[in-house]
N, C-alpha and C positions, 0 to 999 in steps of 0.2 A: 393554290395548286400544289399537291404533293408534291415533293423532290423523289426525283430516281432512288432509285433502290441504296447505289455507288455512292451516291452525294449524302443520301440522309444517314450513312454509315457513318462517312466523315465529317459530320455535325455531330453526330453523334459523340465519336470518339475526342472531337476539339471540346465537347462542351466539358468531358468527363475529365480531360487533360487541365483544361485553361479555370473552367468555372466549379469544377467540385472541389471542398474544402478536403481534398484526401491526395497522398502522395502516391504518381503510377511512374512505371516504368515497365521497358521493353527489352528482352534480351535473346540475342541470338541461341544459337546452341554451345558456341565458345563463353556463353555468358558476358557478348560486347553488347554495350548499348546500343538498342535500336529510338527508342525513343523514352524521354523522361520528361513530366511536367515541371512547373517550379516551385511547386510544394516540396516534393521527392528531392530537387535537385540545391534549394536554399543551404541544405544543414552541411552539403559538399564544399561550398564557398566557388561553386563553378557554375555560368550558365548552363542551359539546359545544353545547347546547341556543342557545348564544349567534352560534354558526355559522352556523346555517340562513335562509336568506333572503339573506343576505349575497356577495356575489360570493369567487372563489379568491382575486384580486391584492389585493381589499381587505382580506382577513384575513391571506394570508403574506406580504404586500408584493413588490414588485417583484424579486426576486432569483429565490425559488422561483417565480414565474409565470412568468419568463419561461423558467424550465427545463422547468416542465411543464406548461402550457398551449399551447404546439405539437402537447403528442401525446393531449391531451386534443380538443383542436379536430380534430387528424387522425381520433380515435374517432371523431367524432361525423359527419366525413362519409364516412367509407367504411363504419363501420360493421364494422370488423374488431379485435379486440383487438390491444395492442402488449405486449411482454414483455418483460421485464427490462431494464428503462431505470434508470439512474441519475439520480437528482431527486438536486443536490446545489446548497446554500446555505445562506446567513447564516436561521435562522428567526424569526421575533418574540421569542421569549424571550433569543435572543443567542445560542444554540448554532449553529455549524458542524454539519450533520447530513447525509448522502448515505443515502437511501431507495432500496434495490432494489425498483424499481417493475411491476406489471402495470397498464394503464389496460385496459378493458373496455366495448364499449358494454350500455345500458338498453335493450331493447326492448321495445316495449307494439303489441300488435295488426301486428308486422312491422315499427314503424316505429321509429328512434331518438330516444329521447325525453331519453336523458340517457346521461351516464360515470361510470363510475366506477372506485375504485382499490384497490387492495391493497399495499400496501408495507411491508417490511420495514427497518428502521432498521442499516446498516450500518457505521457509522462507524466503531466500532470495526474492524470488520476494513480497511477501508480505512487508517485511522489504524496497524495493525501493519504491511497490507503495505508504508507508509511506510519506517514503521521498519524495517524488513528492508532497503527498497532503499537508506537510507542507511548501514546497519550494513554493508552489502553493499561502497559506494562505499567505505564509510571503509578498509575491510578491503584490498580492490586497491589502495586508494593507499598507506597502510602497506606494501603487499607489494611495487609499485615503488619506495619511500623507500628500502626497506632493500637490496633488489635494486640499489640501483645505489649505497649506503652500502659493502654488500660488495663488489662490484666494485672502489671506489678503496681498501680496504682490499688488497683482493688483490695490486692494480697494484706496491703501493709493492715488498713480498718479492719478486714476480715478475719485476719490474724488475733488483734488486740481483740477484737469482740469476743472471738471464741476462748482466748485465756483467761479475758474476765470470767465468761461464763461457768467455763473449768472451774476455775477458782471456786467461786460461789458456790458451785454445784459438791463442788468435793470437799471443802471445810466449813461445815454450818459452826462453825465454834469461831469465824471472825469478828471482831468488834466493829463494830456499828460506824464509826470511822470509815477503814477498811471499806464494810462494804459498801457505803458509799460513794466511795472512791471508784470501787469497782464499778459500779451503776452508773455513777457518771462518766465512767471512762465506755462504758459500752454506748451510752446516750450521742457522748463525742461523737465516737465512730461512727452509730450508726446515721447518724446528721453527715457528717462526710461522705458515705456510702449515698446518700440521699442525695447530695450536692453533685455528686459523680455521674448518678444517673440523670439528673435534669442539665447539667452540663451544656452547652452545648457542642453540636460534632465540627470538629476543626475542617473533617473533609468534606461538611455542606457547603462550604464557601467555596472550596477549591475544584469540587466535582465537575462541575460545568468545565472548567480551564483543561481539567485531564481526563475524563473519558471522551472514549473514541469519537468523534464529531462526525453525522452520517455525511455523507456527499450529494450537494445539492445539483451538482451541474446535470 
């Protein structure tokens, strides 16, 4: 048998309260708790029931208000929702936390009586894409260390090859000594030069470890 209209509201709202894995709460127009789940209300180090009456900045202190209480105030006079705002700050328990936020106005008889929130706790994903961008920086600066370590590697063989060559090229009146020497000094090099390029690259081992790692969750 369906439930009343009244009652199937209030299942409704307890299931989104109790059993959704997302932080809500309720605020008047003073911005005092009207209601808070315990997702929302954990990162406070206060039960739910302990919130209500209470203003927002007096329970997450001044970091989180001043992040979202702008668009809470903004709900409340235009009277239009905001979506997907980042709430991020220090919160009473000591956690660093950024909430993927919707604010929403309350209305009763047309008019705005109150806000409220939906938020999702993202920190983790924020805290990877971190990691990816420094895994990312670490990886290009490795890639120019080595990029210009091979370059004065290259320089030294290159060097010697072309002054043998010079040599050769510009006094045909050396003795046979000599230009052997020369020959075999270009043979060196160019066996080095060979060796350099079959090499292997120091940043195949390590690529894996430092570029940016996609996100599986």
């Amino acid at each position: 048998m369906p439930l009343p209209q009244d009652e199937f509201a209030s299942a409704l709202l307890e299931s989104l309260l109790e059993r959704a894995r997302l932080a809500v709460a309720f605020w008047d127009r003073e911005l005092r708790f009207l209601k808070i789940n315990e997702a929302a209300a954990e990162p406070n180090t206060q039960p739910p029931e302990e919130h209500v009456g209470r203003t927002f900045s007096e329970v997450v202190g001044p970091t989180v208000a001043a992040a979202a209480e702008p668009q809470m105030r903004r709900v409340l006079e235009t009277g239009e929702p905001i979506s997907d705002v980042n709430i991020a700050g220090q919160w009473p328990d000591g956690s660093s936390r950024v909430y993927l936020t919707t604010f929403f106005p309350i209305v009763e008889d047309g008019e705005v009586v109150g806000v409220g929130a939906v938020g999702l706790d993202t920190s983790g994903v924020v805290a990877r894409e971190l990691d990816a961008a420094v895994r990312a920086a670490e990886y290009q600066r490795a890639l120019r260390d080595y990029s210009t370590l091979l370059r004065h590697r290259l320089a030294t063989p290159l060097s010697s090859i072309r002054g043998a060559a010079e040599t050769l090229r510009s006094h045909v009146d050396l003795d046979d000594a000599t230009r052997r020497r020369l020959v075999d000094l270009i043979a060196e090099q160019g066996a080095e030069l060979e060796r350099l390029a079959l090499e292997p690259d120091p940043l195949d081992a390590s690529e894996e470890s430092l570029r940016p790692r996609p996100d599986v969750d």
